[in-house]
Kinemage of the C-alpha trace (Angstrom):
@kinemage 1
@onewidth
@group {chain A} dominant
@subgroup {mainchain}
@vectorlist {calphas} color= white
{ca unk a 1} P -13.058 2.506 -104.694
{ca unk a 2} L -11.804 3.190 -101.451
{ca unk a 3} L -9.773 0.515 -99.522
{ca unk a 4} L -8.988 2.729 -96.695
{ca unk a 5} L -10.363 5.916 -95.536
{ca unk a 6} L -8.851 9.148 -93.805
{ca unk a 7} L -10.870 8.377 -91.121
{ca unk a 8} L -9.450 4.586 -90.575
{ca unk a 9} L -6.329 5.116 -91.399
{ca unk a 10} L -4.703 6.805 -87.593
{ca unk a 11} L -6.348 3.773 -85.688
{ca unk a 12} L -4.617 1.454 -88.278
{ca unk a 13} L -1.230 3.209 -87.989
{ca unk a 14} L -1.849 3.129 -84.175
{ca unk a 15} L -2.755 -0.550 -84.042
{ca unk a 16} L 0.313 -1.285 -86.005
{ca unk a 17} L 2.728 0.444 -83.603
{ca unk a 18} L 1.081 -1.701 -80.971
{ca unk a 19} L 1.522 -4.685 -82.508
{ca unk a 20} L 5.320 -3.679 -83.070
{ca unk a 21} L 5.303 -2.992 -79.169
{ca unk a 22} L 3.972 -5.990 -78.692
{ca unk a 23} L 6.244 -8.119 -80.544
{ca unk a 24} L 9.220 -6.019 -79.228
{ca unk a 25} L 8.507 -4.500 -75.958
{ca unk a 26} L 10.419 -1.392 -75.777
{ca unk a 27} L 11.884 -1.851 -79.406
{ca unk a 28} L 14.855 -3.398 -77.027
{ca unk a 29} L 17.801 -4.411 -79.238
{ca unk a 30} L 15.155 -3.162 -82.061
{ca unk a 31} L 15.555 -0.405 -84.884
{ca unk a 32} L 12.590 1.414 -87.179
{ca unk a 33} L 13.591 1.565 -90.830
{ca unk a 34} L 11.239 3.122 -93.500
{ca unk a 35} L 11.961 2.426 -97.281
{ca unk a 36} L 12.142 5.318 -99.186
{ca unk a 37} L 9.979 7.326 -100.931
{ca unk a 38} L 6.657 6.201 -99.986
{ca unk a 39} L 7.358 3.892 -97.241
{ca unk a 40} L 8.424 6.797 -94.850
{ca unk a 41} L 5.166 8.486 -94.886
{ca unk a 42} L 3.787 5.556 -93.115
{ca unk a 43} L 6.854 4.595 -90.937
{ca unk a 44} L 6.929 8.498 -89.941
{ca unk a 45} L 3.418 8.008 -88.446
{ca unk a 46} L 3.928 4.737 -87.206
{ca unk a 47} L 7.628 6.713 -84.928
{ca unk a 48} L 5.404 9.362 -83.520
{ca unk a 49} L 2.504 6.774 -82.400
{ca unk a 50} L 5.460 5.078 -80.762
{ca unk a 51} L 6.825 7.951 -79.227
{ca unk a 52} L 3.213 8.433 -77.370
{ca unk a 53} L 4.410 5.221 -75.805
{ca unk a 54} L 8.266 5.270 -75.095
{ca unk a 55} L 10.735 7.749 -74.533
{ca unk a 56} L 11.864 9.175 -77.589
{ca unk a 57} L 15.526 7.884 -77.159
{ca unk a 58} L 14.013 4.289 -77.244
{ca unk a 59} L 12.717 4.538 -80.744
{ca unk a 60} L 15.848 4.230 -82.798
{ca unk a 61} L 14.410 5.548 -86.491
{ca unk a 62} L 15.565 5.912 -90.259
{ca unk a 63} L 14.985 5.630 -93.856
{ca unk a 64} L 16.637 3.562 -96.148
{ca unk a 65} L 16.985 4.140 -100.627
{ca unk a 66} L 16.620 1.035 -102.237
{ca unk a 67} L 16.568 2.773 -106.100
{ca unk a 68} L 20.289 1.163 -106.646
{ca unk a 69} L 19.365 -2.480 -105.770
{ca unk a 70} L 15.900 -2.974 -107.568
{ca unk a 71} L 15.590 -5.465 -110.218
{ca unk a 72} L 13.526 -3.356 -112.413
{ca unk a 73} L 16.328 0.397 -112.145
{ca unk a 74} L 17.177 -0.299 -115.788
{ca unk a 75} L 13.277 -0.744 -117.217
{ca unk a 76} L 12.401 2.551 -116.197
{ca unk a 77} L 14.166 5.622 -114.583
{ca unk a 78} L 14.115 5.987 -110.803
{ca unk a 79} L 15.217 8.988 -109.184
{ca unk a 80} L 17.403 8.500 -106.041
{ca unk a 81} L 16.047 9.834 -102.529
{ca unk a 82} L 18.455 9.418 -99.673
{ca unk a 83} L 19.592 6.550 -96.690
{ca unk a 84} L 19.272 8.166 -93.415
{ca unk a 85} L 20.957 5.373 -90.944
{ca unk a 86} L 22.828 6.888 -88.469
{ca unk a 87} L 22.902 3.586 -86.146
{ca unk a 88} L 24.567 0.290 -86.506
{ca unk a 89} L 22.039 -2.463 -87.141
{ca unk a 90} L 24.509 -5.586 -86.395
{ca unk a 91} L 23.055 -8.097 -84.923
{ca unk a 92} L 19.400 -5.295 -84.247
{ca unk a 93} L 16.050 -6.782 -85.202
{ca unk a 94} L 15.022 -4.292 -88.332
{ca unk a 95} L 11.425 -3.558 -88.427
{ca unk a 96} L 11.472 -2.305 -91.890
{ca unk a 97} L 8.153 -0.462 -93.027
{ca unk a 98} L 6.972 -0.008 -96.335
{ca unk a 99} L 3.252 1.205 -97.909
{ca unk a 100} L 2.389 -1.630 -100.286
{ca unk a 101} L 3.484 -5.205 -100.554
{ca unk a 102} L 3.138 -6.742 -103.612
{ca unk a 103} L 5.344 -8.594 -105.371
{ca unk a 104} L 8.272 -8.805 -102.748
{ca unk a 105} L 10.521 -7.255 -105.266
{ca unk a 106} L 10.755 -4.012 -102.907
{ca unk a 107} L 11.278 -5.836 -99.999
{ca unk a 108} L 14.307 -8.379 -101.748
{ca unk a 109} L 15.937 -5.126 -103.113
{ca unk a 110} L 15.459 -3.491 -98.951
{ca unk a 111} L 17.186 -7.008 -97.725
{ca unk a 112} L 19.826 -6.188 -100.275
{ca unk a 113} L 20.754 -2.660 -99.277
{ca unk a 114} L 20.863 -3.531 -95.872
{ca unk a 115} L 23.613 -6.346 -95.957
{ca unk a 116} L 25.522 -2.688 -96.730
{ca unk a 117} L 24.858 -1.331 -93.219
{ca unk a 118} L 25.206 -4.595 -91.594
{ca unk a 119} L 23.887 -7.841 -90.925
{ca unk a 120} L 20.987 -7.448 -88.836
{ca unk a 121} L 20.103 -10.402 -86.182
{ca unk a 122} L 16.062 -10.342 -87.186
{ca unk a 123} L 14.418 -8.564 -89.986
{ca unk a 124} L 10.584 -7.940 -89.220
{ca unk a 125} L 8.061 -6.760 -92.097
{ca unk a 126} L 5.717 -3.808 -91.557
{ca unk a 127} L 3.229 -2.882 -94.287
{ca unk a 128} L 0.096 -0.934 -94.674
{ca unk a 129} L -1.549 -2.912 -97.244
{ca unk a 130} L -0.316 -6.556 -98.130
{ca unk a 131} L -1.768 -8.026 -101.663
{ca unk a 132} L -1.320 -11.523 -100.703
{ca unk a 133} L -1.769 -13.599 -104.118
{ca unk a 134} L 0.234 -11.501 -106.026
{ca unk a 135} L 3.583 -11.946 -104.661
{ca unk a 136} L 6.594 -13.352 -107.010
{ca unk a 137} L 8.722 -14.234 -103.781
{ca unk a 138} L 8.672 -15.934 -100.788
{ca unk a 139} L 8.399 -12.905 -98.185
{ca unk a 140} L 5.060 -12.219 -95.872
{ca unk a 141} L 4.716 -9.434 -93.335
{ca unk a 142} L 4.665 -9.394 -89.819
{ca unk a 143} L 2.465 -6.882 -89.584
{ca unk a 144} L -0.380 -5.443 -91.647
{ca unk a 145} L -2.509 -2.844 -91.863
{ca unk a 146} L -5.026 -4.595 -94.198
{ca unk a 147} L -5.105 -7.375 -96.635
{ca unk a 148} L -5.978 -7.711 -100.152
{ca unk a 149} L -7.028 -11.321 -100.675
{ca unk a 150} L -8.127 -11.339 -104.565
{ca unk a 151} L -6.559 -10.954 -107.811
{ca unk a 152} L -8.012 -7.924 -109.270
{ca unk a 153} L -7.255 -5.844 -112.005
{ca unk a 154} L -6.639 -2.543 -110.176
{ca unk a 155} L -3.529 -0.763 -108.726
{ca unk a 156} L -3.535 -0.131 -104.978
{ca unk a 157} L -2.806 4.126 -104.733
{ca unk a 158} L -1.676 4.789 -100.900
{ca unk a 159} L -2.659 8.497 -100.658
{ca unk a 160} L -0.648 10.924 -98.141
{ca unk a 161} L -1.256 14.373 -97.638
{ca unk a 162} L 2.000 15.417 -97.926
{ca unk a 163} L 2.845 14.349 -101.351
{ca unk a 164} L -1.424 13.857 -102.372
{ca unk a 165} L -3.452 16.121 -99.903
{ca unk a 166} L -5.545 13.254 -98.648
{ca unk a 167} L -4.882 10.238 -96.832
{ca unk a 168} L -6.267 7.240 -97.854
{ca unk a 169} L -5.796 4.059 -99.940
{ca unk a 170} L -7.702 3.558 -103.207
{ca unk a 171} L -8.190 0.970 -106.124
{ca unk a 172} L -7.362 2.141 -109.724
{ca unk a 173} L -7.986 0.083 -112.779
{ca unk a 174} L -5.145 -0.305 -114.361
């Protein structure tokens, strides 16, 4: 079943770089930081709908590799990608970006692996698809692209042509 077509998804990546402009006009004092793998395909769309909007010096942008500070690296085998932050974030708001939340395990294990670059003054939440009554901890986005209200039996698949050939967002059994 599809949750999200390829024909929805640029007006939701679009909306949510508004509502980040919104929030933080200018992304003053604000940085862009997409959790690697799959999280970067979405904040990479989500920088160049901002750049349509601001200068491209305003839009302070990169990726961060949480593999070393999940809670689950020693159930299965994760392969490392790379950190790309070539800013300071001290005392920045972080707009971190990520394409699924779920349990909030992702997002502890981002919080985590920041503290090493810094100690931001705000961290903001930016996903494409929340699944609201699964989550295991405390943590809520800011801003999302769509929401998942029931407990179903299927696995949310984000879709990106790079990596898939098609954007979109799907439900799998599982």
């Amino acid at each position: 079943m599809t949750l999200i077509s390829e024909q929805q998804l640029p007006s939701i990546v679009k909306r949510l770089a508004h509502q980040i402009l919104e929030t933080y006009p200018g992304l003053t004092n604000a940085v862009i930081v997409g959790l690697q793998p799959r999280g970067v395909y979405l904040s990479d769309r989500i920088v160049a709908a901002l750049h349509q909007e601001l200068p491209a010096d305003q839009v302070v942008y990169g990726k961060l590799d949480i593999t070393f500070y999940r809670d689950d690296v020693r159930r299965e085998l994760h392969l490392a990608t790379q950190t790309d932050l070539p800013f300071s974030i001290e005392g920045k708001t972080v707009i971190l970006i990520d394409d699924v939340l779920f349990t909030g395990r992702t997002i502890r294990a981002a919080l985590d692996a920041l503290l090493a670059f810094g100690r931001p003054s705000k961290v903001a939440l930016c996903v494409l698809v929340d699944r609201k009554p699964s989550r295991e901890l405390p943590i809520q986005p800011d801003f999302s692209g769509k929401e998942m209200d029931t407990l179903t039996p299927h696995k949310v698949k984000v879709r990106w042509k790079e990596n898939d050939g098609v954007d979109d967002v799907i439900l799998l059994e599982e």
